[in-house]
C-alpha positions as CSV (number, residue, x, y, z in Angstrom):
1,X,163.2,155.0,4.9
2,X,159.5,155.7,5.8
3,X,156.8,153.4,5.6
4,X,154.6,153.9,2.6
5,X,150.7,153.5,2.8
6,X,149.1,150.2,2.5
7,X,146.5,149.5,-0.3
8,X,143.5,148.9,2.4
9,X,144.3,152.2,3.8
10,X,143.7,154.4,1.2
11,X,140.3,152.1,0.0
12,X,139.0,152.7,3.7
13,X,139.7,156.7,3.3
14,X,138.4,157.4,-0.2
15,X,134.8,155.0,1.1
16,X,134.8,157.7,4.3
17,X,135.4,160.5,2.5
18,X,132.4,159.2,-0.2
19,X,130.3,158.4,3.0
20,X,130.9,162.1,4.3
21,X,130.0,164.0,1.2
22,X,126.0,162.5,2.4
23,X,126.3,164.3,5.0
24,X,124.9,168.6,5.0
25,X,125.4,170.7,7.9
26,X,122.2,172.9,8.3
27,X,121.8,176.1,9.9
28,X,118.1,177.4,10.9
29,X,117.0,180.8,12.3
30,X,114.3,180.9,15.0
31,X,112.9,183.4,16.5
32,X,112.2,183.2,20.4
33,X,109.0,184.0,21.5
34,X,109.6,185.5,24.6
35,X,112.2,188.2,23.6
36,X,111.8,188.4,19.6
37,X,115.6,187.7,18.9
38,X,116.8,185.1,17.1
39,X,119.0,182.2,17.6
40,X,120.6,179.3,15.2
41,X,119.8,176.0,15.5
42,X,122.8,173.8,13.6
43,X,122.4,170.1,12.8
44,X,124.2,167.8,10.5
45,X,121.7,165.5,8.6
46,X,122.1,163.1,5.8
47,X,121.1,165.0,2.3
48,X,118.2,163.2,2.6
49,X,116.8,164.3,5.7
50,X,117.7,168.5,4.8
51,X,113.9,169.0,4.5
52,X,112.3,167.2,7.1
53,X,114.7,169.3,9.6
54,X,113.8,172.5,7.8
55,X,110.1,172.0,8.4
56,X,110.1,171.1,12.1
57,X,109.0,173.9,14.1
């Protein structure tokens, strides 16, 4: 017979899976100054923090 999942386990996974949905993955063009292409610059920030990435040069 297999074991079944304890109580605690499934609390600890549905508190991660709320703390990851804070989380945002952010892509940002920039262009390089020395050739004129561009390249991506990927981060993952807190939701809170989306802006302040966008807006740093």
């Amino acid at each position: 017979m297999a074991k079944s999942a304890s109580k605690n386990a499934k609390i600890k996974d549905a508190k991660a899976s709320a703390e990851a949905k804070n989380w945002t993955k952010v892509i940002k063009a920039v262009r390089s100054p020395k050739t004129g292409a561009y390249t991506f610059k990927e981060q993952i920030v807190h939701k809170d923090k989306v802006k302040d990435f966008l807006a740093q040069k």
